[in-house]
FIDRENVEX-116503 format. One record per residue (C-alpha): x, y, z; residue number from 1. Coordinates in Angstrom, 2 decimals, decimal comma. Layout:
BEGIN
((X Y Z) NUM)
...
***
This chain:
BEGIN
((127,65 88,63 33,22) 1)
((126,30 88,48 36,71) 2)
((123,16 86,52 37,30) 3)
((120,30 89,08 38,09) 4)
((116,54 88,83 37,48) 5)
((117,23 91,95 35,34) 6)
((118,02 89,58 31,86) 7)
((118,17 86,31 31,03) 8)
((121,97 85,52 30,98) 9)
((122,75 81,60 31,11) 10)
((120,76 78,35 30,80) 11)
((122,92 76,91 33,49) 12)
((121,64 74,53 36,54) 13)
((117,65 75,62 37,02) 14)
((118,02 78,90 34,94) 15)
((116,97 76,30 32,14) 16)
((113,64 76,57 31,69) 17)
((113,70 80,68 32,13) 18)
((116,39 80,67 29,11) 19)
((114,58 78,49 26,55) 20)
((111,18 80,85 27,40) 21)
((113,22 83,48 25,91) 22)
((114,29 81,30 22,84) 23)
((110,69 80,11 22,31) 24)
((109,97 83,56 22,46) 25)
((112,11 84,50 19,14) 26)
((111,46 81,12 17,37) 27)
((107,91 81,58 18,04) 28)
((107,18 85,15 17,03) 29)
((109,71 84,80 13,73) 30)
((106,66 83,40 11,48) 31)
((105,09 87,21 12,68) 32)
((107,53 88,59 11,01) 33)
((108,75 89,17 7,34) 34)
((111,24 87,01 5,54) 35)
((112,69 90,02 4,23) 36)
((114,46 93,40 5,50) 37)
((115,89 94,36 8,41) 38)
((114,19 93,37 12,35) 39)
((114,91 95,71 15,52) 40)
((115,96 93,73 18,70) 41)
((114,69 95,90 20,90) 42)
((115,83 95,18 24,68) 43)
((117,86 92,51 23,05) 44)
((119,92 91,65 26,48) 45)
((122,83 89,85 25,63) 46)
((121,80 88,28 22,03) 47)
((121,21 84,66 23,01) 48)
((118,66 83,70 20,71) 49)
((118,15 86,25 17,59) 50)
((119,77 83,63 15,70) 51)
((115,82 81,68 15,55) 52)
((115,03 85,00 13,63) 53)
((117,27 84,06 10,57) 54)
((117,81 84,27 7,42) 55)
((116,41 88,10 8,86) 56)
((119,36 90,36 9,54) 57)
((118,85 92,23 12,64) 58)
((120,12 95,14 15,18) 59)
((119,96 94,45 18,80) 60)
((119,50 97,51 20,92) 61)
((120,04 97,42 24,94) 62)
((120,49 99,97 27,58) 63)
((123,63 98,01 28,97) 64)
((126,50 98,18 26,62) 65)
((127,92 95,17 28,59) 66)
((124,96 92,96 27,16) 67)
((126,25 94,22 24,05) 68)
((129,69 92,79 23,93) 69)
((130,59 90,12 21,84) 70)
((126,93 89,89 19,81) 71)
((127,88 88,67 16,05) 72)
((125,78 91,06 14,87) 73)
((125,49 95,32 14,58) 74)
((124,39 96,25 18,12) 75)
((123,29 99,81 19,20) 76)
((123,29 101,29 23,21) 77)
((120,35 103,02 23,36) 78)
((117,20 103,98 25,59) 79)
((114,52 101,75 23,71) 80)
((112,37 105,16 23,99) 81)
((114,28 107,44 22,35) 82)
((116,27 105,23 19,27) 83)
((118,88 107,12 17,21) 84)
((117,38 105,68 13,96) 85)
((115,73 107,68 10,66) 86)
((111,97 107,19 10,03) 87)
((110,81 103,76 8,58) 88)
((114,02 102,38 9,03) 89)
((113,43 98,86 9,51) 90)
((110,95 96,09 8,10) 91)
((109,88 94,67 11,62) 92)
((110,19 95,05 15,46) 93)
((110,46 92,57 17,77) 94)
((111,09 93,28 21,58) 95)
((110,83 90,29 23,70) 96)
((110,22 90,90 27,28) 97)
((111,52 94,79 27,78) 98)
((108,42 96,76 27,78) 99)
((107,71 95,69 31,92) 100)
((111,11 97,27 32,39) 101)
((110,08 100,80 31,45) 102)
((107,51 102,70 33,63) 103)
((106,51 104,74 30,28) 104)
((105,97 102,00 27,64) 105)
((104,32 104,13 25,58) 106)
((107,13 105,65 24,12) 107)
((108,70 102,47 23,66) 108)
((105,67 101,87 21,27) 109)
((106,32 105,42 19,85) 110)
((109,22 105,25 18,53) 111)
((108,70 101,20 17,55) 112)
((106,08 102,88 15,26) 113)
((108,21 105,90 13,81) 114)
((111,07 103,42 13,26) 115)
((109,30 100,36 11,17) 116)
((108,50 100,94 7,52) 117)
((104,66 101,41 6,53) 118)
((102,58 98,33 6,94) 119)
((105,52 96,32 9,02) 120)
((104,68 94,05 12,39) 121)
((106,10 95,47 15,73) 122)
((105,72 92,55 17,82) 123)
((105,59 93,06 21,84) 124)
((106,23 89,87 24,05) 125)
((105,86 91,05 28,08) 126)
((104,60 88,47 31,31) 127)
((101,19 87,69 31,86) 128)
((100,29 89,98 34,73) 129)
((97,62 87,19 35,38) 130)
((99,68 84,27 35,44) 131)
((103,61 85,60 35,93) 132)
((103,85 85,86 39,89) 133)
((100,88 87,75 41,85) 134)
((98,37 89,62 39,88) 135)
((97,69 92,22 42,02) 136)
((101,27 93,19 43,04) 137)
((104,47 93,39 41,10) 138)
((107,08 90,74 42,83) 139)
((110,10 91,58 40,61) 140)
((111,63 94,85 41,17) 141)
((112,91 95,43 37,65) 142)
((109,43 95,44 36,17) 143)
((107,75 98,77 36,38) 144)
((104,72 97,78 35,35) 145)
((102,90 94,34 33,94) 146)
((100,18 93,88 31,51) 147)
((96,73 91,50 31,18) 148)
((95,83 90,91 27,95) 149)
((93,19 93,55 27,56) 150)
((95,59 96,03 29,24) 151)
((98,44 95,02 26,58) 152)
((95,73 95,62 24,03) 153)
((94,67 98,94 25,31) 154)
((98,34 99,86 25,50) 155)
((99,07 99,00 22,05) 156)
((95,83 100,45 20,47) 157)
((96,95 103,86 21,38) 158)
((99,64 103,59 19,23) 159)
((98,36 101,50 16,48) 160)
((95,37 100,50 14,59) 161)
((95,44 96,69 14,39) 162)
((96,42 94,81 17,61) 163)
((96,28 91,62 17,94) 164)
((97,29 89,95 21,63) 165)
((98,06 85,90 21,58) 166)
((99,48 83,95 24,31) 167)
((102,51 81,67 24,71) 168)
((101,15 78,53 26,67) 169)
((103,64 76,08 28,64) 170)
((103,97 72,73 28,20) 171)
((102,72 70,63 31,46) 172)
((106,36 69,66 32,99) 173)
((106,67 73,31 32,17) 174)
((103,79 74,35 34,74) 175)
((104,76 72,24 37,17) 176)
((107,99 73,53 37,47) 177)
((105,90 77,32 37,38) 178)
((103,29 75,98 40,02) 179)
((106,05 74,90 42,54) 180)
((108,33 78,25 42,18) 181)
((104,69 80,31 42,96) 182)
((104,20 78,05 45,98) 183)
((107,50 79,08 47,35) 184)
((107,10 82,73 46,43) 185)
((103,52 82,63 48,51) 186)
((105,63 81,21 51,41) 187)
((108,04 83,58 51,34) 188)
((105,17 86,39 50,84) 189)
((103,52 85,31 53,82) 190)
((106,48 85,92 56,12) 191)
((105,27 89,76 55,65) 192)
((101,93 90,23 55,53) 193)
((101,76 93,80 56,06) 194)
((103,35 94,12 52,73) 195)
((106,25 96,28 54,45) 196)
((108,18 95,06 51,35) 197)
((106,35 97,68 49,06) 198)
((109,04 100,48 51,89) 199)
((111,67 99,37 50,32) 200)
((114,00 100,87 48,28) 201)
((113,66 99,57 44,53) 202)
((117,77 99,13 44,59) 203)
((117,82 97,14 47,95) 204)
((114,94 95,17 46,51) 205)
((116,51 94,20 43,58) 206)
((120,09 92,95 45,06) 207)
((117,86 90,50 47,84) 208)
((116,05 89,63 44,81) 209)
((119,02 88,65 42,74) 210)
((120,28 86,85 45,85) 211)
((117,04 84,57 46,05) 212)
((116,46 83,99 42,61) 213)
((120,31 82,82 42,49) 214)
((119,51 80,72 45,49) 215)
((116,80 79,00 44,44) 216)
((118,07 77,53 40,92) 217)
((122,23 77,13 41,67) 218)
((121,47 73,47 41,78) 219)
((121,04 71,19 38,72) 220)
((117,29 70,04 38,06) 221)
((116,48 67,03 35,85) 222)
((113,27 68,10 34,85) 223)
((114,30 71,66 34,77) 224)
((117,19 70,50 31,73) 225)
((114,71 68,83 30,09) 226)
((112,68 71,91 29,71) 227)
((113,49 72,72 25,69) 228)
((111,76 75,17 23,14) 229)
((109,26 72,47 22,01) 230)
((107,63 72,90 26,04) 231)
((106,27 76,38 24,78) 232)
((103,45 77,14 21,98) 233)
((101,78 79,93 20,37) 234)
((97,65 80,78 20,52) 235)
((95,43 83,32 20,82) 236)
((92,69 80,75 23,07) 237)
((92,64 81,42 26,84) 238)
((94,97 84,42 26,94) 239)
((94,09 84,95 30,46) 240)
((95,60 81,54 30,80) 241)
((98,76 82,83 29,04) 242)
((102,68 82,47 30,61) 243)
((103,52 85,67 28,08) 244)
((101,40 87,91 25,96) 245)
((102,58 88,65 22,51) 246)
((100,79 91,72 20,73) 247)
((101,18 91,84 17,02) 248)
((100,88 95,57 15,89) 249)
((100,67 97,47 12,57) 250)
***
């Protein structure tokens, strides 16, 4: 598929350390979920790492039936807020950075609920608003909205009773990496300080997007290859401080 800042798609050159995020992502939220039953990939993209959530069986589910293709696993096209499955049909939920794609999240959550069995973990991993790329504006124009921790929580409380919000912290070669992509973003930024960018069409923002972001990791990185699944934990200390917010909900 073609690179976009839409999914996660390769691990090539400096897309590294964006593509084992995502695998940390599933390998750290599995111990949230039940050994047994059924999980819901929700906003699965194209698959790569639902494998860290075995022996679990589970469904992916994506908007783009392209993503789909070639998944060794069932795989259902659907809109993540309306899903064409019965009551309580699964034992978990897991949707790993989707809900910032959606500008009504809520229903994500609302049919997340109506779909997991009584008493099973939907698990929601989404960017730090805080820490992802401004907080006060949203830089990537496939997110509708981004979350702080309390706003996640808020979010997620007025769908279920027990939330829980923990963090997923990066390594310190990780970070640096982070730090020096920001710096260039605020260089960039500055180039348009009347914030004319905000005028633009979401569609035209999204193709020069694609073409920077494609830009600025074709080239091979040593310390971006490095970057593996052991750079990322889970904790629920300094969420502010948080890369991405995971909130467990029953």
């Amino acid at each position: 598929m073609t690179v976009t800042g839409e999914r996660v798609v390769t691990a090539e050159g400096g897309f590294n350390p964006t593509w084992q995020r995502h695998v940390a992502a599933y390998a750290l939220c599995a111990p949230l979920l039940p050994r047994a039953g059924v999980v819901l990939d929700l906003g699965c993209g194209v698959g790569h790492s639902f494998e860290r959530l075995a022996p679990r069986d589970t469904v992916g589910v994506d908007l783009d039936a392209r993503a789909l293709r070639g998944q060794d696993r069932p795989t259902v096209r659907a809109d993540m807020r309306a899903l064409p499955f019965p009551d309580a049909s699964f034992a978990s939920v897991l949707a790993v950075q989707s809900l910032e794609h959606v500008p009504d999240a809520e229903r994500v959550l609302a049919e997340a609920r109506r779909v997991v069995e009584p008493g099973g973990p939907c698990v929601f991993v989404t960017p730090n608003r805080l820490t992802f790329a401004r907080p006060g504006e949203i830089i990537d124009p496939y997110h509708y909205v981004e979350y702080d921790p309390r706003e996640l929580h808020a979010l997620c409380a007025g769908t279920f009773g027990d939330v829980r919000v923990l963090g997923i912290f990066g390594s310190a070669r990780y970070q640096e990496l982070v730090d020096e992509q920001l710096a260039r973003l605020d260089a960039l930024l500055r180039r348009d300080p009347l914030r004319l960018r905000r005028l633009v069409p979401r569609r035209v923002r999204q193709k020069a997007y694609d073409l920077l972001l494609t830009r600025a990791r074709r080239d091979d990185d040593p310390r971006a290859a490095a970057i593996g699944v052991e750079d990322f934990t889970l904790g629920d200390d300094g969420v502010d401080a948080a890369l991405d917010l995971v909130a467990v909900c029953r």
